[in-house]
N, CA, C and O atoms as CSV, one atom per row, in Angstrom:
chain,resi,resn,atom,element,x,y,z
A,1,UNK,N,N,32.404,15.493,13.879
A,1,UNK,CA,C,31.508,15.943,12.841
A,1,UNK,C,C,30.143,15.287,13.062
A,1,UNK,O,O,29.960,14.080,12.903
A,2,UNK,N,N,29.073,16.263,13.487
A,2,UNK,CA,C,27.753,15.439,13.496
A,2,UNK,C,C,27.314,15.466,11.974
A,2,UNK,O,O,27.592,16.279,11.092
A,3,UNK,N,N,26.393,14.099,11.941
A,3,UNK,CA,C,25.141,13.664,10.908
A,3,UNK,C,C,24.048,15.235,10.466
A,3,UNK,O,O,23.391,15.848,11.309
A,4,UNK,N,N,24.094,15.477,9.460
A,4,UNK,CA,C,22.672,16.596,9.125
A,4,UNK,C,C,21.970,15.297,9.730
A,4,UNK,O,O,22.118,14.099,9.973
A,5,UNK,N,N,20.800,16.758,9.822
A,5,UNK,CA,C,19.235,15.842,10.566
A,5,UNK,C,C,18.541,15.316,9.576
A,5,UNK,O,O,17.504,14.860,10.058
A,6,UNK,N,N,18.583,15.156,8.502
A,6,UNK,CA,C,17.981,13.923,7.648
A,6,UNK,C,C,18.536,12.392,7.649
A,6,UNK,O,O,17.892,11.368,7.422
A,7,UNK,N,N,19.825,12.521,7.949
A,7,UNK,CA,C,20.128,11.500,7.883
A,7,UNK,C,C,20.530,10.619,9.385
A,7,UNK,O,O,20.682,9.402,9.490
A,8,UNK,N,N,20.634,11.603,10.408
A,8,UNK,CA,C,20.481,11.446,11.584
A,8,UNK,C,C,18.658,10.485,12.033
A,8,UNK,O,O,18.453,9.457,12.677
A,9,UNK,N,N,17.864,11.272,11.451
A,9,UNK,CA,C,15.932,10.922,11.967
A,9,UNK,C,C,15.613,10.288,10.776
A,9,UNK,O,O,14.700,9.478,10.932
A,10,UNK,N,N,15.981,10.355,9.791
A,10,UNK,CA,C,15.451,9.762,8.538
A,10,UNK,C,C,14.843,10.909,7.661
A,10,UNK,O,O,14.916,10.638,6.462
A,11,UNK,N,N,14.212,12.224,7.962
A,11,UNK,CA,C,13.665,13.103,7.375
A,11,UNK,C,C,13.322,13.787,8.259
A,11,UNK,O,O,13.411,13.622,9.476
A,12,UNK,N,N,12.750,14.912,7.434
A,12,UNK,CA,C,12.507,15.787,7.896
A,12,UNK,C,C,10.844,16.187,8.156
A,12,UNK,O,O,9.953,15.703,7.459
A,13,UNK,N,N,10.618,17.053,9.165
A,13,UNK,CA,C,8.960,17.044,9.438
A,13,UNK,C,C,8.187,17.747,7.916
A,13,UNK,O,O,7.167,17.304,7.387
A,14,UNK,N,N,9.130,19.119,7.369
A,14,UNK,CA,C,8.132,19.484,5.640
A,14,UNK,C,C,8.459,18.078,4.935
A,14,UNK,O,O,7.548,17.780,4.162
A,15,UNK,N,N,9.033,17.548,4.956
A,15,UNK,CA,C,8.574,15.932,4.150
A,15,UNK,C,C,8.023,15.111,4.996
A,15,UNK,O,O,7.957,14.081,4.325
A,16,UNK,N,N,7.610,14.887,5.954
A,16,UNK,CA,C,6.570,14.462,6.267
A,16,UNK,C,C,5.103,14.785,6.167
A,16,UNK,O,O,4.228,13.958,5.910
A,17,UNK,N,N,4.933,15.983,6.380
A,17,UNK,CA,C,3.999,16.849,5.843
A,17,UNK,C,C,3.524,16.609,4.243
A,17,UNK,O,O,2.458,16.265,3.731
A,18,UNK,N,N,4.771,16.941,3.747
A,18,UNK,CA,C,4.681,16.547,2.265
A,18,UNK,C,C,4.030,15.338,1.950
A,18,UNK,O,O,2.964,15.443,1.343
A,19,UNK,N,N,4.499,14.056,2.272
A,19,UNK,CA,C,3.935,12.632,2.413
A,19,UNK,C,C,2.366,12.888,2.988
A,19,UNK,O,O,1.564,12.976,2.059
A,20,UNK,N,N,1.897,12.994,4.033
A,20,UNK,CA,C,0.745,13.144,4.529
A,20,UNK,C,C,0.145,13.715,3.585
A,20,UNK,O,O,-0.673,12.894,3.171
A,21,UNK,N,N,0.037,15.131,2.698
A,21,UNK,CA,C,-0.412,15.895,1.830
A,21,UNK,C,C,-0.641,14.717,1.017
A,21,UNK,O,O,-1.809,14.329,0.975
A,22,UNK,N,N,0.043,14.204,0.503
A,22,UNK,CA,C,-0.011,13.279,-0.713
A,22,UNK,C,C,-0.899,12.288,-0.293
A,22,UNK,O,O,-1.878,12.097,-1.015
A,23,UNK,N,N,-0.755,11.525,0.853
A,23,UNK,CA,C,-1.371,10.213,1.386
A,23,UNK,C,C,-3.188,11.107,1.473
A,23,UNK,O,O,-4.137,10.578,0.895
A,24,UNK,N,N,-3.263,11.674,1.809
A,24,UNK,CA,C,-4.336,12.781,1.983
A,24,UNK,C,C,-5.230,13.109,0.481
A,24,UNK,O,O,-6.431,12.956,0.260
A,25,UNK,N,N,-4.160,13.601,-0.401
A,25,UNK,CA,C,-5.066,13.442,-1.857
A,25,UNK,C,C,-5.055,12.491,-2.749
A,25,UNK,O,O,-5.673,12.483,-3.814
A,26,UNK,N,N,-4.222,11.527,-2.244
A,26,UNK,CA,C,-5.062,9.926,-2.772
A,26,UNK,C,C,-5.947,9.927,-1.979
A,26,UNK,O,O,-6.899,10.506,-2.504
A,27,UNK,N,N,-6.229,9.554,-0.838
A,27,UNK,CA,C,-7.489,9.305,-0.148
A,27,UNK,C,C,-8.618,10.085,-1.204
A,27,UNK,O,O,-9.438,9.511,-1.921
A,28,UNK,N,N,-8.432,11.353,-1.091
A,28,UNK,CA,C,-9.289,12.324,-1.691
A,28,UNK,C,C,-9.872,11.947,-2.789
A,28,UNK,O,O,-11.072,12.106,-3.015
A,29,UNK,N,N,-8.679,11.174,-3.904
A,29,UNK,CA,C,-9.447,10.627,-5.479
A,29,UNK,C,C,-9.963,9.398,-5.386
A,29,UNK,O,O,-10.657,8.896,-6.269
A,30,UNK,N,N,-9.511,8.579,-3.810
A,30,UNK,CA,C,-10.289,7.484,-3.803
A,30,UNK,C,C,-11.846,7.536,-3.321
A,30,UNK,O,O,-12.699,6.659,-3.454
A,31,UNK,N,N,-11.931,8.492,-2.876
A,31,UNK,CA,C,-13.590,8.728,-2.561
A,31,UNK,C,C,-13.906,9.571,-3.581
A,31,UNK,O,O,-15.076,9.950,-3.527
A,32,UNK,N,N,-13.366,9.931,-4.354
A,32,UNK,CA,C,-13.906,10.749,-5.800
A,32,UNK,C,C,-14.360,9.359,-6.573
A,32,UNK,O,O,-15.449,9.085,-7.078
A,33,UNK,N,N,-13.396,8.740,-6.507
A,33,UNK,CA,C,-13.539,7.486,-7.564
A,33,UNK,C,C,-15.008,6.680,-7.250
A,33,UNK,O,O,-15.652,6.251,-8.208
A,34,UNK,N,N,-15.499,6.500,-5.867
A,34,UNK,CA,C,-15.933,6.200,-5.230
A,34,UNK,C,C,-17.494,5.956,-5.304
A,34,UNK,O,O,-18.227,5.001,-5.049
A,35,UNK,N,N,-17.748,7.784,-5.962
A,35,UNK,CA,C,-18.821,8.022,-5.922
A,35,UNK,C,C,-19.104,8.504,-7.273
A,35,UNK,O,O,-20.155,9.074,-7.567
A,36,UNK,N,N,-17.975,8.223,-8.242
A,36,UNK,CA,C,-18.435,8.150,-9.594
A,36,UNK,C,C,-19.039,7.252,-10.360
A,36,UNK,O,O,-18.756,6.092,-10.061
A,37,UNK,N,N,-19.998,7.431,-11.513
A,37,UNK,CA,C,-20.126,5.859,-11.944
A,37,UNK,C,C,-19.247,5.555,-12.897
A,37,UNK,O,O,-19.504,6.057,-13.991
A,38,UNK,N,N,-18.157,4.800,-12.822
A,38,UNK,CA,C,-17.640,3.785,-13.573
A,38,UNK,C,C,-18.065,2.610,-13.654
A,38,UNK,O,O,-18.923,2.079,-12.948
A,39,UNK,N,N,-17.339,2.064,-14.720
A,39,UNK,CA,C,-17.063,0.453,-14.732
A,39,UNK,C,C,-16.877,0.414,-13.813
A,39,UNK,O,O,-16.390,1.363,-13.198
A,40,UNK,N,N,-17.260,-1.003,-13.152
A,40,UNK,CA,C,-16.602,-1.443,-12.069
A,40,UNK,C,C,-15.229,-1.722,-11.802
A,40,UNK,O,O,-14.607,-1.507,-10.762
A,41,UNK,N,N,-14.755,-2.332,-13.087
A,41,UNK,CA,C,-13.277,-3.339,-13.362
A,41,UNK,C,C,-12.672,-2.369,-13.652
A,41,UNK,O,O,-11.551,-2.838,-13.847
A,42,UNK,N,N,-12.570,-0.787,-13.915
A,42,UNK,CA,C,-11.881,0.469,-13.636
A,42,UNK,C,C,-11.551,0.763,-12.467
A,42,UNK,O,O,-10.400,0.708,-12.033
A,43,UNK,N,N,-12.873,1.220,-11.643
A,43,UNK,CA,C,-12.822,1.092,-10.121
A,43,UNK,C,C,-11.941,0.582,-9.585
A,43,UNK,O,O,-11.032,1.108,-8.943
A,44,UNK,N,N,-12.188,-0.782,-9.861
A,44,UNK,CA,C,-11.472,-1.542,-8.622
A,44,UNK,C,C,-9.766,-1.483,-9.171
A,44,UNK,O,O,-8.923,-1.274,-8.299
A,45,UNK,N,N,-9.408,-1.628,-10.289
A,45,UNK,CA,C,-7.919,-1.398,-10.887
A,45,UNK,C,C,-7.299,-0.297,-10.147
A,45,UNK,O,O,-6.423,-0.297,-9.283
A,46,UNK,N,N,-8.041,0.740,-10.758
A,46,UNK,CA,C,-7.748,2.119,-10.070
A,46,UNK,C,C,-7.704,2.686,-8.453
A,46,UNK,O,O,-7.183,3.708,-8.003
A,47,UNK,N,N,-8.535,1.499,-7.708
A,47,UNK,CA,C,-8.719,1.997,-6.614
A,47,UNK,C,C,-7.713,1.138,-5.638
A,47,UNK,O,O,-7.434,1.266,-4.446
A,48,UNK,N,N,-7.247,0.129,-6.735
A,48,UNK,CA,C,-5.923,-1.073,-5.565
A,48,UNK,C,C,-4.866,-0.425,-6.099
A,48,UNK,O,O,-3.736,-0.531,-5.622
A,49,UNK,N,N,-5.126,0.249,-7.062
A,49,UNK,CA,C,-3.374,0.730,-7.564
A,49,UNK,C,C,-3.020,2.015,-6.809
A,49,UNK,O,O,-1.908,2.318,-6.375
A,50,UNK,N,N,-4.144,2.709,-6.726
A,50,UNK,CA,C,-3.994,3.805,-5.470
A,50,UNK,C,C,-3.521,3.471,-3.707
A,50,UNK,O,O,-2.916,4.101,-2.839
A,51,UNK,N,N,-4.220,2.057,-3.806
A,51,UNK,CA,C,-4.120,1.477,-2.403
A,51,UNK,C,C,-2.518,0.903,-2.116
A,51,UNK,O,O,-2.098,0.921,-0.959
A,52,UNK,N,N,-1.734,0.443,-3.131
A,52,UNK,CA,C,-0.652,0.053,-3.668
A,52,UNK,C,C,0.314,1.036,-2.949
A,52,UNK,O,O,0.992,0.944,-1.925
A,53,UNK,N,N,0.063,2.276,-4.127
A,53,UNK,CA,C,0.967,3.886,-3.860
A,53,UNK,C,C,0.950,3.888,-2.349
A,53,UNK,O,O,1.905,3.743,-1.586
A,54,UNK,N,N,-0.493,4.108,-2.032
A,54,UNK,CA,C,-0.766,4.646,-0.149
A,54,UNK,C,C,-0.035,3.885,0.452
A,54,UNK,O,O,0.897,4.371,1.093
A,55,UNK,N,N,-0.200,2.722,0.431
A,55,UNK,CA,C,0.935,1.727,1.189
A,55,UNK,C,C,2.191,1.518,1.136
A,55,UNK,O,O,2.941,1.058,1.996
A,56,UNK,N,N,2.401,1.880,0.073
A,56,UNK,CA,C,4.032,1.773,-0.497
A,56,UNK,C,C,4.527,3.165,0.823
A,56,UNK,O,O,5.246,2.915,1.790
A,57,UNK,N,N,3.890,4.672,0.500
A,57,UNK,CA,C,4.345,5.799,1.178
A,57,UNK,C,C,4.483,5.553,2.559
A,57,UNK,O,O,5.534,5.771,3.162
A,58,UNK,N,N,3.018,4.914,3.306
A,58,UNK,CA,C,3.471,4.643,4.478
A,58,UNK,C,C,4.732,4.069,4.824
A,58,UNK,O,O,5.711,4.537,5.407
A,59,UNK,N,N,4.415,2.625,4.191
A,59,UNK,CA,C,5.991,1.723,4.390
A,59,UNK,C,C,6.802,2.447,4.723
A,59,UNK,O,O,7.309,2.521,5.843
A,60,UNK,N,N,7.092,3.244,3.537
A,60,UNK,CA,C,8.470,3.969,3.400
A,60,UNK,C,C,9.378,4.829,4.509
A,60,UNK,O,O,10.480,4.882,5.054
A,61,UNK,N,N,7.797,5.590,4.403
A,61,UNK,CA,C,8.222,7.271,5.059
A,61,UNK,C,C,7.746,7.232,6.773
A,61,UNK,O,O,8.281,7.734,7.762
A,62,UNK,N,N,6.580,6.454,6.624
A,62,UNK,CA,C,6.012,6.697,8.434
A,62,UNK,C,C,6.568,5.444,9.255
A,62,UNK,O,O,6.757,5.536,10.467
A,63,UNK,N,N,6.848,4.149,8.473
A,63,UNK,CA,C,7.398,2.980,9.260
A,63,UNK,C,C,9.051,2.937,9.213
A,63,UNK,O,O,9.712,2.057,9.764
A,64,UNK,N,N,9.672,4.174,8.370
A,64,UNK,CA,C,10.753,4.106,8.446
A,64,UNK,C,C,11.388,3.213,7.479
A,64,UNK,O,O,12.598,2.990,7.479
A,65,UNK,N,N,10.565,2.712,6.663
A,65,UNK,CA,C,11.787,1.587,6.135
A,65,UNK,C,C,12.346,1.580,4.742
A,65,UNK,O,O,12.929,0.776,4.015
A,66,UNK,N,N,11.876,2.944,4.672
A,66,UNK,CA,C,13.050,3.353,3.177
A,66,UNK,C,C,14.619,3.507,4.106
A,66,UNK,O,O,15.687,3.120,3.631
A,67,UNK,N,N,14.521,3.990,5.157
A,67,UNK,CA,C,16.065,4.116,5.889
A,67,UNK,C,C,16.702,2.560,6.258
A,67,UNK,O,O,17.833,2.350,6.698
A,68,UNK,N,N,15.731,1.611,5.975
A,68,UNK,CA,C,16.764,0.209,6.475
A,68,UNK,C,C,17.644,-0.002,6.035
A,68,UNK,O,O,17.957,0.881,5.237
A,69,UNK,N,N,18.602,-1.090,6.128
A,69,UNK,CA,C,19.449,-1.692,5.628
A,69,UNK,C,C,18.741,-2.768,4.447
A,69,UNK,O,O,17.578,-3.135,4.618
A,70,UNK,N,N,19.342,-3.126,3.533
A,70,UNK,CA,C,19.001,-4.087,2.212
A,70,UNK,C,C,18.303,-5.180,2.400
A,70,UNK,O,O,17.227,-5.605,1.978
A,71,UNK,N,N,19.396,-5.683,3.356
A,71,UNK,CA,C,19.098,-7.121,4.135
A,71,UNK,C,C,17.702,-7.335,4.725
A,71,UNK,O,O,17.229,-8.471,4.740
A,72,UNK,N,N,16.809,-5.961,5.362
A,72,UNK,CA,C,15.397,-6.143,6.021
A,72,UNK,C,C,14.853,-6.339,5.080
A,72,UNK,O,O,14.054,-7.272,5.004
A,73,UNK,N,N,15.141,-5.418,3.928
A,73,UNK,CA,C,13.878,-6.206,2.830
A,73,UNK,C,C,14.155,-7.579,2.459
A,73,UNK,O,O,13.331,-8.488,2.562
A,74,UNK,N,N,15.142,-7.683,2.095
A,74,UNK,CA,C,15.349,-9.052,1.736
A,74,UNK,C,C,14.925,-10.328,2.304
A,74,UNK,O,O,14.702,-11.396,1.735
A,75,UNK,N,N,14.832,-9.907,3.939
A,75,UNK,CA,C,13.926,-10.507,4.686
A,75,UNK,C,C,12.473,-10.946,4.754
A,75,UNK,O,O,11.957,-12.060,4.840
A,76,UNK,N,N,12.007,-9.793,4.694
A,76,UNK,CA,C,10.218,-9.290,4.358
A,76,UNK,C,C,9.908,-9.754,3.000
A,76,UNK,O,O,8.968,-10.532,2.832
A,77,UNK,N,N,10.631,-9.334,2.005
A,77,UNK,CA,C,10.064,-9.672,0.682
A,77,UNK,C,C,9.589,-11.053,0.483
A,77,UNK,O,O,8.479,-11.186,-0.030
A,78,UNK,N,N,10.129,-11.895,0.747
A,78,UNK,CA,C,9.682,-13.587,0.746
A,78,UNK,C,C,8.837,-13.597,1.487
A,78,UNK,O,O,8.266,-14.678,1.342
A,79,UNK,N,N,8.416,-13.088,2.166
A,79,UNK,CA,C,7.644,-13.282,3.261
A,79,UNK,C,C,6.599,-12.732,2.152
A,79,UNK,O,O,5.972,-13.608,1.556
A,80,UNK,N,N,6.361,-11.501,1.835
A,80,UNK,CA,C,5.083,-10.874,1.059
A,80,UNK,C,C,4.768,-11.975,0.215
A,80,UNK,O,O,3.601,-12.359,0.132
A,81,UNK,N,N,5.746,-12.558,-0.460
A,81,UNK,CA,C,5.520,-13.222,-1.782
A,81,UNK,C,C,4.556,-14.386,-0.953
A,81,UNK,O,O,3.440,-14.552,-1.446
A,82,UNK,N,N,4.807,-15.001,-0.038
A,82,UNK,CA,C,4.355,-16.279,0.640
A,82,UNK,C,C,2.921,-15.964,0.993
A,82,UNK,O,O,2.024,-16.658,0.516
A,83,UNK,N,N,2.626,-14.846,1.890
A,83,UNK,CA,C,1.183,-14.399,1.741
A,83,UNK,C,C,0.625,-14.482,0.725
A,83,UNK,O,O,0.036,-15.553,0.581
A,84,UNK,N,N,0.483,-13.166,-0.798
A,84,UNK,CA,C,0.381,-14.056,-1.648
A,84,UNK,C,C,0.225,-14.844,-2.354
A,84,UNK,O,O,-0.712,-14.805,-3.151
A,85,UNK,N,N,0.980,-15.706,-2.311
A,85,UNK,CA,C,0.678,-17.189,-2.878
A,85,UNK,C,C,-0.347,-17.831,-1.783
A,85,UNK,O,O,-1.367,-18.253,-2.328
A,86,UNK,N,N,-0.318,-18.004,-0.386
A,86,UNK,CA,C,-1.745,-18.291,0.342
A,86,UNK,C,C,-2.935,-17.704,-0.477
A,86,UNK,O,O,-3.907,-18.392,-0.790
A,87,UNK,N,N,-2.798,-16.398,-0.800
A,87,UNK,CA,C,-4.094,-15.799,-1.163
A,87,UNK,C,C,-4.513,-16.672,-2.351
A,87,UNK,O,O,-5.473,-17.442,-2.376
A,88,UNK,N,N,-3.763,-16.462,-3.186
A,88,UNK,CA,C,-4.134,-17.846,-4.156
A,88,UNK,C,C,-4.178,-19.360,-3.778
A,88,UNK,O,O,-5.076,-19.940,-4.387
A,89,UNK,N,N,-3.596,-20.003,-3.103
A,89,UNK,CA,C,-4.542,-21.092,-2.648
A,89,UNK,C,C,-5.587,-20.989,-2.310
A,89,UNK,O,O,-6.351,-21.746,-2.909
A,90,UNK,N,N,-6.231,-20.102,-1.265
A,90,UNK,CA,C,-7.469,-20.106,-0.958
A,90,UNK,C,C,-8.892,-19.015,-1.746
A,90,UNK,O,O,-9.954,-18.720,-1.197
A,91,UNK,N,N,-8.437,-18.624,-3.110
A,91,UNK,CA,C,-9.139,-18.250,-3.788
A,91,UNK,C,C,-10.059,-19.262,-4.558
A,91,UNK,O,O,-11.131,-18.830,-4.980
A,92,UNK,N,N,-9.722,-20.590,-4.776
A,92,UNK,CA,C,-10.909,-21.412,-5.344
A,92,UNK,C,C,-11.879,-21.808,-4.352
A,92,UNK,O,O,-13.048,-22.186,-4.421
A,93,UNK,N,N,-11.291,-21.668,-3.675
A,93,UNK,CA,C,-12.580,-22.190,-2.195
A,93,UNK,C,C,-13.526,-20.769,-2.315
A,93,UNK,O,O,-14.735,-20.932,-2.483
A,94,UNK,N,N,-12.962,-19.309,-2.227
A,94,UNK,CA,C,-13.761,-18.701,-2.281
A,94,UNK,C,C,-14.929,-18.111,-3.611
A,94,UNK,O,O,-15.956,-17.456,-3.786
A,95,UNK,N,N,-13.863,-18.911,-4.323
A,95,UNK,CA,C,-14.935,-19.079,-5.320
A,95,UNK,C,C,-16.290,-19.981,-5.706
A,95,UNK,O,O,-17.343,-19.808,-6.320
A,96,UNK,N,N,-15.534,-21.185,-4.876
A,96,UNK,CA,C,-16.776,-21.730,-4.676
A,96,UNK,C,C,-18.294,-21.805,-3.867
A,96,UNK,O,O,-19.441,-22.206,-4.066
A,97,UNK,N,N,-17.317,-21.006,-2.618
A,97,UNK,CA,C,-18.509,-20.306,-1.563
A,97,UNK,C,C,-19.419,-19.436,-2.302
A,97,UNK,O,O,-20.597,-19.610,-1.989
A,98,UNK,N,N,-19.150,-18.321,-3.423
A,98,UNK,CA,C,-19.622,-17.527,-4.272
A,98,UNK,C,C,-20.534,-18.212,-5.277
A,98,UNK,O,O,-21.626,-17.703,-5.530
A,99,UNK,N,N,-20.141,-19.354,-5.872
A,99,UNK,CA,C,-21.413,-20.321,-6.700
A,99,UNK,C,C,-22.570,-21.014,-5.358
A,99,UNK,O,O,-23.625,-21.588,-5.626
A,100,UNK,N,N,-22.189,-20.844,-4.338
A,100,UNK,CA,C,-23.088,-21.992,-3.541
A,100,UNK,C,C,-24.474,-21.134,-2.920
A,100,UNK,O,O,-25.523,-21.512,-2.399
A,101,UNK,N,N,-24.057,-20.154,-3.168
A,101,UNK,CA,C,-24.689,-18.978,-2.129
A,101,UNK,C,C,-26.612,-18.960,-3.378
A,101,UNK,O,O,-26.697,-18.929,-4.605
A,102,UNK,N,N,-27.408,-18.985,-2.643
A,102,UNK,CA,C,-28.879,-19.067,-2.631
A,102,UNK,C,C,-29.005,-17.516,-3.858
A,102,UNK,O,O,-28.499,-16.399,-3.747
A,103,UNK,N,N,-29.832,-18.060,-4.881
A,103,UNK,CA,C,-29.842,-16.817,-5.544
A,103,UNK,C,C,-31.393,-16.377,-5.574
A,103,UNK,O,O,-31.724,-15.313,-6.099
């Protein structure tokens, strides 16, 4: 008994397509967003939470790793968290580079 081909490749090329479409009209509202005037602190909410989604889809669908096993994330995830937390250590320094700077 062979595997259907979804579960054989991971998906199929109209869902890939599908994904791209999508990855494609976020892009699209992020340069809408872009060139609207908002708040800024809208903007930028709106424009990492979009960046969030986009990345999440890639992950998933083009790197394959909605098909892993449990255990890879379980792997990776500590790892994200650890980046991260770097980013916050070295956010007061860059805050302070930001007060030092010649006005």
């Amino acid at each position: 008994m062979t595997p259907r081909a979804e579960q054989a490749v991971g998906g199929t090329a109209p869902l890939f397509v599908r994904v791209w479409a999508a990855l494609l009209a976020l892009t699209a509202v992020e340069v809408f967003l872009a060139y609207e005037q908002t708040p800024l602190a809208i903007m930028l909410v709106a424009l990492l939470g979009l960046s969030v989604v986009k990345a999440a889809l890639i992950i998933a669908w083009f790197m394959h790793l909605k098909f892993e096993r449990f255990s890879l994330f379980l792997t990776l995830f500590p790892l994200l968290i650890f980046c991260i937390l770097l980013l916050f250590v070295f956010l007061p320094d860059s805050v302070r580079l930001l007060r030092m700077r010649p006005q």
